[in-house]
N, C-alpha and C positions, 0 to 999 in steps of 0.2 A: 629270358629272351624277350625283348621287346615285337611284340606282333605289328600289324600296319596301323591297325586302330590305335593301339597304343602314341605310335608315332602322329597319328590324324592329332588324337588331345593333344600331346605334347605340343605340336605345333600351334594349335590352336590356342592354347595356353600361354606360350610363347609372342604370337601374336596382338592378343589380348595386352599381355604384360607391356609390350613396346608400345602401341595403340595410347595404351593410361599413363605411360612417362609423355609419349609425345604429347598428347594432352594438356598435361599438368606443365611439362616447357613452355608450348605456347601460352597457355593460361598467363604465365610467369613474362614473355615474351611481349605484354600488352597486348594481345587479340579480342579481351576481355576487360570490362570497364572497372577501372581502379578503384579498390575500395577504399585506400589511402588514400584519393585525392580530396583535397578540402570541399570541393561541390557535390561532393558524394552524399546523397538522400535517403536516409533510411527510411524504405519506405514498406508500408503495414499493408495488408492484407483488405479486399474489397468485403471480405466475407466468401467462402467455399459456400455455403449454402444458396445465395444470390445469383453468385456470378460464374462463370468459366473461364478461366484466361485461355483463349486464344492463339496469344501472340506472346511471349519473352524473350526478350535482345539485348544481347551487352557486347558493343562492341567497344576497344579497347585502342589505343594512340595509335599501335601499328597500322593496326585496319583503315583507321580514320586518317590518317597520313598518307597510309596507300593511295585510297581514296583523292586526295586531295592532289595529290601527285599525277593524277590523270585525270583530272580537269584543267580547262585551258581555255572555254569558251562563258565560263561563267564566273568571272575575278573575286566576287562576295561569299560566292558558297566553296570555295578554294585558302578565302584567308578564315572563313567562319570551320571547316571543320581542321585545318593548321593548328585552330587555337586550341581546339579539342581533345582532351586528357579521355572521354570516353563520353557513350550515349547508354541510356538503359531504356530500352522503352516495352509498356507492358499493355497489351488492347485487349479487354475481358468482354463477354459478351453478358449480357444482364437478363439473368432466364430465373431470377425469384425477384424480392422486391426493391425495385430501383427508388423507392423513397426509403430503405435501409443504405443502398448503394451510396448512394446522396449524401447521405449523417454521417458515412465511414467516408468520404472526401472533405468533410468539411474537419472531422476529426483531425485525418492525416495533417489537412494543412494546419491546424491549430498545433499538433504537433508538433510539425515541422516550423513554425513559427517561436517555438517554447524550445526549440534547438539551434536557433539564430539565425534562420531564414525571416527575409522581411516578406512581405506579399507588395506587389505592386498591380495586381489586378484582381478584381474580381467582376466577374460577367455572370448574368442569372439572368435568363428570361424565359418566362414559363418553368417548367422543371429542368431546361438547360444550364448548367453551371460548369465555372471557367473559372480557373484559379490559378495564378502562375505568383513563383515565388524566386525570390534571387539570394544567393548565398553570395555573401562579400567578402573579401579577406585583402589586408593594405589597399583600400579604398579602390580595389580592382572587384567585378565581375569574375567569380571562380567557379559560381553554380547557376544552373535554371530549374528547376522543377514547373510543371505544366498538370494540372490536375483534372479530367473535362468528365463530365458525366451528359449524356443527350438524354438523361432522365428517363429514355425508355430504353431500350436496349444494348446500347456502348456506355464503355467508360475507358478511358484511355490515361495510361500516367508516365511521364517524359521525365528521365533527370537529365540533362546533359553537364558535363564537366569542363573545367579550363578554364581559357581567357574568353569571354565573350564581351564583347564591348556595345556598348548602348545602340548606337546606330545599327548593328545585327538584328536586334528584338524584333525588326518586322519583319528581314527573312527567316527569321529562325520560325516565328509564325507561322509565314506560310508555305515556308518547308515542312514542318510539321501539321499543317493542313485544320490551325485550331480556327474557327470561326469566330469572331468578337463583335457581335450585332451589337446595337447602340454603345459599342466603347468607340471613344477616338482616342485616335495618338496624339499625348501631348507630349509639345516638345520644350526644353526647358527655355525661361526666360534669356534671354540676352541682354549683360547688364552695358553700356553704354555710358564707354570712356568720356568724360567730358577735358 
C-alpha cells in the first residue's frame, strides 16, 4: 500500500525527472551557447585559488533572437545580436593574487591564439589589461573573445559567437562596457580608384 508520503517522493521524483528532460530540451533548443559553433572559445580557468566567479552566462540563438525581436528603438544592437549563434560571459572577483590572475589571461590568450584566434587588441595600462581576439572562418567574423583583468579585483572573459561584422566592434565594446584608455579605433585605409 502506498502511504501519502510515499506518494509526496513519488511526485517529487516525478517532478524532478520532467524538470531534467525540460532542461536538457531547451539546452538542445538553443537557450544555451553552442558549443558547435566555430567562434566558440575554449576557455581555461582564472585559477579557484585567486579568484571567484561571480557571474556565468550562456545564452544561446533562441534567447538572443528573442531578444532582438523586441528591440525596435536601437537598429545596431537588434542586427548585432541577429547575428549571434550565442554569448558566454564569465565576471570573477580577484580575492588572491591578481598578478597570477594577469599570467593566466595572458596564457589563455596565447592559447587561444595557438587554436586560431588572431588578437586584434591589446590594452595595458598600469596593471589594467584588455585583450580581445577574433576567430575568422571564409574570410567572415564568426567569433569575439574579450579578455580584461583591472589587476585588482575584477576580471571579466566574453566569448561571443556568429556573424559579427567589423563596424559592430565599437558597440560590441561598449555593450560590453570594456574600457580601452590610450587605444584608438583604427579604421582601414581607403584605396582610391584612379
Amino acid at each position: 500500500m502506498i502511504t501519502p508520503i510515499d506518494q509526496r517522493i513519488h511526485c517529487r521524483v516525478f517532478k524532478l525527472i520532467i524538470s531534467g528532460i525540460i532542461v536538457v530540451s531547451l539546452a538542445a533548443c538553443g537557450l544555451t551557447a553552442p558549443r558547435s559553433s566555430a567562434g566558440f572559445a575554449e576557455l581555461e580557468s582564472l585559477g579557484m585559488s585567486d579568484t571567484d566567479r561571480v557571474l556565468s552566462l550562456s545564452i544561446g540563438p533562441a534567447l538572443l533572437h528573442f531578444a532582438a525581436s523586441h528591440i525596435n528603438d536601437d537598429p545596431e544592437t537588434k542586427a548585432l545580436l541577429k547575428g549571434l549563434d550565442g554569448v558566454r560571459i564569465r565576471i570573477y572577483e580577484i580575492d588572491g593574487d591578481a598578478g597570477r590572475v594577469a599570467g593566466r589571461i595572458n596564457i589563455m590568450s596565447t592559447h587561444l591564439q595557438e587554436d586560431g584566434w588572431e588578437p586584434v587588441m591589446l590594452v595595458k595600462e598600469g596593471n589594467e589589461t584588455a585583450h580581445m581576439l577574433l576567430r575568422m572562418a571564409n574570410d567572415q567574423v564568426c567569433g569575439m573573445t574579450v579578455l580584461v583583468s583591472d589587476g585588482e579585483t575584477e576580471a571579466v572573459v566574453i566569448n561571443l559567437m556568429g556573424e559579427i561584422k567589423p563596424q559592430q566592434f565599437s558597440d560590441v565594446m561598449v555593450a560590453l562596457d570594456v574600457e580601452t584608455p590610450g587605444a584608438e579605433v583604427v579604421q582601414p585605409a581607403r584605396s582610391e580608384e584612379s
